[in-house]
C-alpha positions in Angstrom: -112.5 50.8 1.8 -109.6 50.7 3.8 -106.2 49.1 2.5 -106.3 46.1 5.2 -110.2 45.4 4.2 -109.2 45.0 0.4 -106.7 42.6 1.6 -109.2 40.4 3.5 -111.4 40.6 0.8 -109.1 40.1 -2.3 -107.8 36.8 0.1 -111.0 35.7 0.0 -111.5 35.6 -3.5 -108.3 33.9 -4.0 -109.0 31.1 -1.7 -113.1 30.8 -3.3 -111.3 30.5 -6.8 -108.9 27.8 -5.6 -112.3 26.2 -4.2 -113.8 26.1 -7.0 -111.4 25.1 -9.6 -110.7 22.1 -6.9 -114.8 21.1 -7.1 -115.4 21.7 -10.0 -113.2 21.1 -13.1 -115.9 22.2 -15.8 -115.8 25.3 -14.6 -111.9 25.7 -14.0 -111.4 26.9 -17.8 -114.0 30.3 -17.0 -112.6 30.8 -13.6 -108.9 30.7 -14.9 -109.8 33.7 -16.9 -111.5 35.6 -14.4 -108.8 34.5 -12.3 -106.5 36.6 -14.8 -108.5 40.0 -14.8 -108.9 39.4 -11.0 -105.8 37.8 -9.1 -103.0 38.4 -11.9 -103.2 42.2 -10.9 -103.5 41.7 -7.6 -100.6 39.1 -7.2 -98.6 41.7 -9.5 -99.5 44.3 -7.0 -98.5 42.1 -4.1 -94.7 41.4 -5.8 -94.6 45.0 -6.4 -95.4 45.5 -2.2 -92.8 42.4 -1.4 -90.5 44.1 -4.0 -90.7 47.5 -2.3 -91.0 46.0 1.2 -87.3 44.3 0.3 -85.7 47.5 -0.9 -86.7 49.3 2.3 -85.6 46.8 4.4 -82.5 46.2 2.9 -81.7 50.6 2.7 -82.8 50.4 6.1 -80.3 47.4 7.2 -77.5 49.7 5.6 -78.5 52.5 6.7 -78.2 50.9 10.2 -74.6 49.4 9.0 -73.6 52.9 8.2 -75.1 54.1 11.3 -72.7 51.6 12.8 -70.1 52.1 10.5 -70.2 55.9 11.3 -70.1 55.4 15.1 -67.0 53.4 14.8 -65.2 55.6 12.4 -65.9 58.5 15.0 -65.0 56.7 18.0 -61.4 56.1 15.7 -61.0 59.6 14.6 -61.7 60.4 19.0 -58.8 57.7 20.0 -56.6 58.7 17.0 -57.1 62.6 18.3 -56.4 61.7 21.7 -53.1 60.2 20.4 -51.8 62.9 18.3 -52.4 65.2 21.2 -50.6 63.4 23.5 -47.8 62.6 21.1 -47.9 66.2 20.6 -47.4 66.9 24.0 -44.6 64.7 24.7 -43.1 65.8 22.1 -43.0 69.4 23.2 -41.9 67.6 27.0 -39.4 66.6 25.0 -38.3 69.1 23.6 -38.0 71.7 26.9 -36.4 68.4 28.4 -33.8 68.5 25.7 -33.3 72.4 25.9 -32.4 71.8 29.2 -30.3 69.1 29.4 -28.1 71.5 27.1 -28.1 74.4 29.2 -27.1 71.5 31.8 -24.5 70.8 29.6 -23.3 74.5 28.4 -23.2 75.6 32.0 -21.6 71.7 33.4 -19.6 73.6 35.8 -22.3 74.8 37.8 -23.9 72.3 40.3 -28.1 72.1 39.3 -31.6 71.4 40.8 -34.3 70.7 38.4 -38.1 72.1 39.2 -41.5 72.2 37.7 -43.2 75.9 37.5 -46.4 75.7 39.7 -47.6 78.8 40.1 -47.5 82.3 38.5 -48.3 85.5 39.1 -51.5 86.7 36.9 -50.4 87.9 32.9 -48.9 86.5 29.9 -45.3 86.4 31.4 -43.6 84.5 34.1 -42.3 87.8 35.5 -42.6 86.0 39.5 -43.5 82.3 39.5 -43.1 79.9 42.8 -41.3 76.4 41.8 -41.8 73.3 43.4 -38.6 72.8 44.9 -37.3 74.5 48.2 -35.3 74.4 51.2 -35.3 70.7 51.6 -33.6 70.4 48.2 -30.9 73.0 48.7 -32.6 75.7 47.6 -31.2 79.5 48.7 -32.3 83.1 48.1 -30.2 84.7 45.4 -29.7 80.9 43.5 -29.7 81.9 39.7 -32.5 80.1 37.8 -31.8 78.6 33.7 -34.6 78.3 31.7 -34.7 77.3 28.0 -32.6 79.2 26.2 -30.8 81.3 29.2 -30.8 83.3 32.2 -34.5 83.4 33.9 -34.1 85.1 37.1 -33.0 84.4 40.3 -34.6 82.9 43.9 -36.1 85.7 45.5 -38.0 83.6 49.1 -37.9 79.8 50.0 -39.6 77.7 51.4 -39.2 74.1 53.1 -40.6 72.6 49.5 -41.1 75.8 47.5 -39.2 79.0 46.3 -40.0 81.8 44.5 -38.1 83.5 41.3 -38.5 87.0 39.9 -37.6 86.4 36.4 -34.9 89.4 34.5 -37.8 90.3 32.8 -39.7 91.7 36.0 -40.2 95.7 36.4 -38.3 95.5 39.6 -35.2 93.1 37.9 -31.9 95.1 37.6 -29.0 92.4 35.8 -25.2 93.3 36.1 -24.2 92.3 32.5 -22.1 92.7 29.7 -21.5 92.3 25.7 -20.0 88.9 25.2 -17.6 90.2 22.6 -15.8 93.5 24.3 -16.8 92.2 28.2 -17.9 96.1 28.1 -20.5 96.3 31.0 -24.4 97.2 31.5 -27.1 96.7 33.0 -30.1 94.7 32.1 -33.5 96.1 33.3 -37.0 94.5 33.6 -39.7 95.8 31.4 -43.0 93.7 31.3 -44.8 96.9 29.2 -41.6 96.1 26.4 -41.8 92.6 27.0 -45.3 92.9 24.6 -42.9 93.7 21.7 -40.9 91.1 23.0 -38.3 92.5 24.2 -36.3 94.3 27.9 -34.2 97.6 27.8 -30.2 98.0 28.5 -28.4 100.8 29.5 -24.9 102.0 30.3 -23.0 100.5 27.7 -19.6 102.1 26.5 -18.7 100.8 23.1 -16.3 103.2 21.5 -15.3 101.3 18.8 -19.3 100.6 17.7 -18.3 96.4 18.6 -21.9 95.7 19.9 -24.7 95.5 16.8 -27.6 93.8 16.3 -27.7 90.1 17.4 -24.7 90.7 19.8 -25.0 88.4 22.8 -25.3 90.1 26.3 -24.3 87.8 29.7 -23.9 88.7 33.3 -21.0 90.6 34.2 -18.7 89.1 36.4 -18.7 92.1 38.7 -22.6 91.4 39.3 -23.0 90.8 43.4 -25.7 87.9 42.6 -25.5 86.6 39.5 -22.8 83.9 38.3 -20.8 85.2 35.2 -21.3 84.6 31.9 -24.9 83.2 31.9 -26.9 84.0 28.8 -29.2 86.8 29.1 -30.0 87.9 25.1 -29.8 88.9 22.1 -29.1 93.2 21.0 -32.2 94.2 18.9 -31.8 97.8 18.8 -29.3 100.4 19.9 -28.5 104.0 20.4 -26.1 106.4 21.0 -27.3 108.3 24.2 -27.3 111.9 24.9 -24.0 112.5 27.0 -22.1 110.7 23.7 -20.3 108.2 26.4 -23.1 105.3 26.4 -25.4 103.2 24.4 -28.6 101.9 25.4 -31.5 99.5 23.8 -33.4 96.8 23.8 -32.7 93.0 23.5 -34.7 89.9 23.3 -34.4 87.4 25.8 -32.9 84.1 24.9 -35.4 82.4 27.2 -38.9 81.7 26.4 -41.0 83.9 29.4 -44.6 82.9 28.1 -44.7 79.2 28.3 -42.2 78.1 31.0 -42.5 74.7 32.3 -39.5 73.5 33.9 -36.0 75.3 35.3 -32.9 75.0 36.2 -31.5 76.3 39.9 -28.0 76.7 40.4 -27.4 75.6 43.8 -23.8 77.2 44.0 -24.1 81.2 45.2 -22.1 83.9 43.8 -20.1 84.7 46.1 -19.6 81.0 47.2 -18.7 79.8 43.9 -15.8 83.6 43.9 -14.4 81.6 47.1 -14.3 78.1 46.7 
């Protein structure tokens, strides 16, 4: 017999019972007792149905609040991720921004453009990169170009509202410089195969007296032809005595950051305008 059959038929008996106790009392004592071995169980078994009927309703009601629950807490952890990445960014923004508003400061005699990167050449480093201002915003070949930290390059085309800059650290970049401390001179040259270790080659350095060490600062020379003097280039990481015993030679690293450039500085005033003014 099928579950929903005993039902009908254990109703039926209830409600005969409740018949007959109603029409006729002298029999209500016998049929109280048989109502014991026959509805007691069954009413017991019905509670125990109602009871378990109410537990799984009420686990299913919070599991459908936690379901809820759940969904909101994940929408908050989306919204809060959202925000930390923005602040994140903007905090970075903020941080280039401030970077150069220093170099703006360091170098306050030199009249400025600011300009977004917007395009690179393919590889980790900006070795050539076009910027977003050109022509139309004073922009001339040979302009030097600040970056965070230092020297990035200089303007190598232009256009009416673009220009393009081959960074110092650019196979084909040759920098007039010089150690800050003995204004010995040198000459900075490009190496995007170094760059991996971090890091671009000098050569042609006289330092007699062994002045230049580790950490010394190199600038541009002021007998360079396009670059303004004393711009930060880097930093000495490694030198050597070379093989006539008259020069030194090494590596430095770059006080500018070449792998994540965002913004720039162009200095608007040319070399030799800036020697003549």
């Amino acid at each position: 017999m099928s579950s929903s059959h005993f039902l009908a038929v254990m109703s039926i008996i209830c409600v005969g019972l409740i018949l007959i106790t109603m029409t006729m009392p002298g029999v209500s004592a016998p049929v109280r007792t048989a109502a014991g071995y026959v509805v007691t169980p069954f009413q017991n078994g019905m509670n125990s149905v109602g009871k378990w009927l109410g537990t799984a309703f009420s686990g299913f009601s919070s599991a459908q609040k936690l379901t809820r629950e759940n969904e909101t807490l994940k929408k908050q952890v989306s919204e809060l991720t959202q925000e930390n990445n923005d602040l994140l960014q903007k905090e970075g923004e903020l941080t280039r921004l401030q970077s150069l508003y220093n170099l703006d400061k360091k170098y306050s005699d030199y009249t400025k453009v600011a300009a977004e990167v917007i395009s690179k050449d393919p590889g980790n480093w900006y070795s050539t990169f076009v910027v977003n201002k050109g022509s139309k915003d004073g922009i001339a070949a040979d302009m030097n170009v600040l970056g965070q930290g230092g020297l990035i390059g200089i303007v190598t085309e232009v256009g009416q509202n673009w220009a393009q800059i081959r960074s110092i650290i650019d196979d084909d970049s040759n920098v007039s410089a010089m150690a800050s401390n003995t204004s010995e001179p040198c000459t900075v040259t490009g190496n995007l195969l170094d760059m991996e270790n971090g890091k671009i080659d000098f050569s042609g350095l006289r330092d007699s007296d062994n002045a230049v060490t580790e950490g010394t600062s190199l600038v541009t020379s002021n007998i360079s032809d396009k670059y303004l003097p004393g711009l930060l280039i880097g930093y000495v990481s490694e030198i050597s005595l070379d093989s006539n015993n008259l020069t030194k030679s090494g590596t430095l690293i770059p006080a500018a950051d070449f792998r994540g450039l965002r913004e720039v500085l162009i200095i608007t005033d040319l070399k030799q305008t800036k020697e003549n003014s």
